[in-house]
C-alpha positions in Angstrom: -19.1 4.8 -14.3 -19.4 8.6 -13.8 -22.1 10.8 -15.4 -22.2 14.7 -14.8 -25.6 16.2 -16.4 -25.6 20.0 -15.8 -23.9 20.5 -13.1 -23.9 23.4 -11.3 -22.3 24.5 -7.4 -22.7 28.1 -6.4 -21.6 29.9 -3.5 -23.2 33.2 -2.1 -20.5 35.9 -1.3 -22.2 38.8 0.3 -24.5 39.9 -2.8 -22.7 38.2 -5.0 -23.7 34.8 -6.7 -20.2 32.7 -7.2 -20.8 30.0 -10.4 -17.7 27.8 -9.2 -19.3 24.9 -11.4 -21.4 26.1 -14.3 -23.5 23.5 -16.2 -20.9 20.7 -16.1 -21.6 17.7 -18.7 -18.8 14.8 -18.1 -19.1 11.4 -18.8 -16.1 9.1 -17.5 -15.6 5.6 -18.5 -15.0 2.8 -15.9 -10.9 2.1 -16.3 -10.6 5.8 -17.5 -7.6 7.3 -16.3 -7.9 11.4 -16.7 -6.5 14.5 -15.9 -8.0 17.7 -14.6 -6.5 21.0 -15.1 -7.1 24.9 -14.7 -6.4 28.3 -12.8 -6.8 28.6 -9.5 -10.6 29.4 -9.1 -11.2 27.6 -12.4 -13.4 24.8 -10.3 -11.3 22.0 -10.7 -11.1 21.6 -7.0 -15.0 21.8 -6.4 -15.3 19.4 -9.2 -13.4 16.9 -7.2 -15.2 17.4 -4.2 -18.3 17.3 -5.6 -17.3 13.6 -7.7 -16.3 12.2 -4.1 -19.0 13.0 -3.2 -18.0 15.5 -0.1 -20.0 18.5 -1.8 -23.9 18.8 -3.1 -24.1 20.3 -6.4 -26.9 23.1 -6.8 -28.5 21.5 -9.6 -27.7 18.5 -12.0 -27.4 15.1 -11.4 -24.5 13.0 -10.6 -24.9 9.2 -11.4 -22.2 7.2 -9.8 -22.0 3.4 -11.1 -25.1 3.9 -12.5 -26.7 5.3 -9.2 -28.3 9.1 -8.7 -26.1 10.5 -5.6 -27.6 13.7 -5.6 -30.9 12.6 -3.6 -28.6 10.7 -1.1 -28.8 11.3 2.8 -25.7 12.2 4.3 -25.5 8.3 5.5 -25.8 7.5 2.1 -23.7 9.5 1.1 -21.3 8.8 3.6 -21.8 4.7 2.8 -21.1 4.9 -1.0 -18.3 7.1 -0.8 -16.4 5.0 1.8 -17.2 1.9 -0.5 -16.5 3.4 -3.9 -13.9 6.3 -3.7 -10.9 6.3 -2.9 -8.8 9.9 -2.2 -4.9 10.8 -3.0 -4.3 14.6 -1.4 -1.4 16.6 -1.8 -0.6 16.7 2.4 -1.0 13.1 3.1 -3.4 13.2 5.9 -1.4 10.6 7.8 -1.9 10.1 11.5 1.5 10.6 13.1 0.7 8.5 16.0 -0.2 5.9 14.0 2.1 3.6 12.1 1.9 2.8 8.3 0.4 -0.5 9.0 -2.2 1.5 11.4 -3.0 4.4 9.0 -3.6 1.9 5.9 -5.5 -0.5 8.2 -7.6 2.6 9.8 -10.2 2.6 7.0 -11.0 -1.4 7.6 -11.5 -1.1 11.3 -13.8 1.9 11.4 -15.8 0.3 8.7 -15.6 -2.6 11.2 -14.0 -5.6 8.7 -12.5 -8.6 11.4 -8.5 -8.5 12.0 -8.1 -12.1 9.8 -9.2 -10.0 7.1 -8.1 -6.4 7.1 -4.7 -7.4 8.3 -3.4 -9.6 5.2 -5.6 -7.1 2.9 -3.0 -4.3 4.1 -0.1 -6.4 4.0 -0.9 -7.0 1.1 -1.5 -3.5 -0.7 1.8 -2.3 1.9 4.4 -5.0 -0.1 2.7 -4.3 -3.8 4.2 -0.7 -3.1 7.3 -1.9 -1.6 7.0 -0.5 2.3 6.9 -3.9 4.1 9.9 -2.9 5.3 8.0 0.6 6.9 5.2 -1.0 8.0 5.9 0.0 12.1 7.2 3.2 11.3 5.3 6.6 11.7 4.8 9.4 9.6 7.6 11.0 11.0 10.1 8.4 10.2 9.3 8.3 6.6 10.1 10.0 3.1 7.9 12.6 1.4 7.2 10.0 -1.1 7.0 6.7 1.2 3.8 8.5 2.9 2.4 9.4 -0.1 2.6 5.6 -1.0 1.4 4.9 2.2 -1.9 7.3 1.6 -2.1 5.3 -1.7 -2.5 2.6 0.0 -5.1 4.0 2.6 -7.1 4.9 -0.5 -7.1 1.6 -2.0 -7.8 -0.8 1.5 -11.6 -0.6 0.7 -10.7 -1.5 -2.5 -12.8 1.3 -4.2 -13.8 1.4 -7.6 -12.4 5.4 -8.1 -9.2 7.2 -7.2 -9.5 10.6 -6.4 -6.1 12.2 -6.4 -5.8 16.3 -5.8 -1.9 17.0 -6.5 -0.5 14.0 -5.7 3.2 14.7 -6.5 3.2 18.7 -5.2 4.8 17.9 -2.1 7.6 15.8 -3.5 10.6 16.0 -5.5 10.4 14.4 -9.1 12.4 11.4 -8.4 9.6 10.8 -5.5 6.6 12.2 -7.7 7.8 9.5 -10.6 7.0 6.9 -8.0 3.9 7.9 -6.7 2.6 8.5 -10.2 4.2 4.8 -11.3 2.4 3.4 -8.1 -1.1 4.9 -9.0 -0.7 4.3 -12.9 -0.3 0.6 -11.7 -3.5 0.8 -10.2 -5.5 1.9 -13.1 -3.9 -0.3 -15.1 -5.6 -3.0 -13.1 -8.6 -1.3 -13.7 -9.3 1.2 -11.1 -10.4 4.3 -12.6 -8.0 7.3 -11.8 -9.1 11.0 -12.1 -6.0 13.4 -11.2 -6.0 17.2 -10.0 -2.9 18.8 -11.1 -1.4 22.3 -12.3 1.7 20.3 -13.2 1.4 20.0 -17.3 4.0 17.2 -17.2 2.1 15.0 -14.6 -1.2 15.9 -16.7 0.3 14.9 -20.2 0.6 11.2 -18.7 -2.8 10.8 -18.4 -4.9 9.1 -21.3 -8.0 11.9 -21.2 -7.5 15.3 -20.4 -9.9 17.9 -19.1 -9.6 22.1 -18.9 -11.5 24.3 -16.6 -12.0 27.7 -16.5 -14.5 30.0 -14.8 -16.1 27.1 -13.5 -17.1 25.5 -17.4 -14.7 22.6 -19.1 -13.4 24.5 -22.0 -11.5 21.3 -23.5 -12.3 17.4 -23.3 -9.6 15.7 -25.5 -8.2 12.1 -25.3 
């Protein structure tokens, strides 16, 4: 599913060369469901930009569903990552003008899939993660963890083969985190591969794989 062959991202800071990812070999598993953990300037964060495929790597190759991404155009790019990756962040990114319906459906109209279908698609994913009842209310008007639900359900509208998710419970308290994490779980348990950013060792210990960084190199791959 994913396939990271020496992978490398480096920055230039005045005369200095930064190695935030240093030679990274990964190999994830379709279904996987793993967690990614480190210090702050460990790489974890450029790792996940650079598997959804919003960064370039320096060198390597990244192989995504058996296709070499690093040779994309940006259109390409742009294509396969609206079609195949789904992404969880810590501040929601909702629209506040928009309603829940609105902000899950968003994804399907810009992508420009007809009302009979987007609209029982996102009634759909809305009820599996119990916000029928929310569906005409705006950011605003909902709890920390019903808009994180809702941005679960943004991620999964085009039905994407990978879920990205950078700190998905750091904005919420632990009774709200537990269902966010319950919500996503359910998703790779239907077979969605789940990759999960976190400094939380708790949140990380649920996941099935787990993965170390530091100083831009995995120090520890252990299921």
């Amino acid at each position: 599913m994913i396939d990271l062959q020496n992978i490398c991202r480096h920055f230039q800071m005045g005369d200095q060369e930064v190695r935030a990812l240093d030679q990274i070999d990964v190999h994830i598993e379709s279904g996987e469901y793993v967690s990614i953990m480190g210090p702050s300037g460990s790489g974890k964060s450029t790792l996940l930009n650079v598997l959804g495929l919003l960064d370039r790597p320096t060198a390597g190759t990244y192989l995504l569903d058996g296709r070499e991404t690093t040779s994309l155009d940006d259109e390409e790019l742009a294509h396969t990552r609206a079609r195949k990756i789904g992404f969880i962040f810590q501040s929601f990114h909702l629209i506040p003008r928009l309603t829940a319906f609105e902000n899950v459906e968003l994804p399907l109209v810009l992508a420009g899939v007809a009302p009979e279908v987007r609209r029982p698609r996102v009634q759909e994913l809305l009820a599996s993660l119990s916000l029928e009842s929310r569906a005409k209310h705006r950011p605003n008007e909902l709890s920390g963890g019903q808009r994180q639900r809702v941005a679960i359900a943004r991620a999964m509208v085009m039905q994407p083969a990978v879920l990205l998710a950078d700190e998905p419970t750091g904005n919420l308290d632990h009774i709200s985190g537990a269902e966010v994490l319950a919500a996503i779980e359910g998703l790779n348990a239907r077979g969605i591969t789940l990759l999960v950013v976190t400094h939380d060792a708790e949140v990380a210990q649920r996941a099935r794989r787990h993965i170390r960084m530091r100083d831009g190199k995995v120090v520890e791959d252990a299921t």
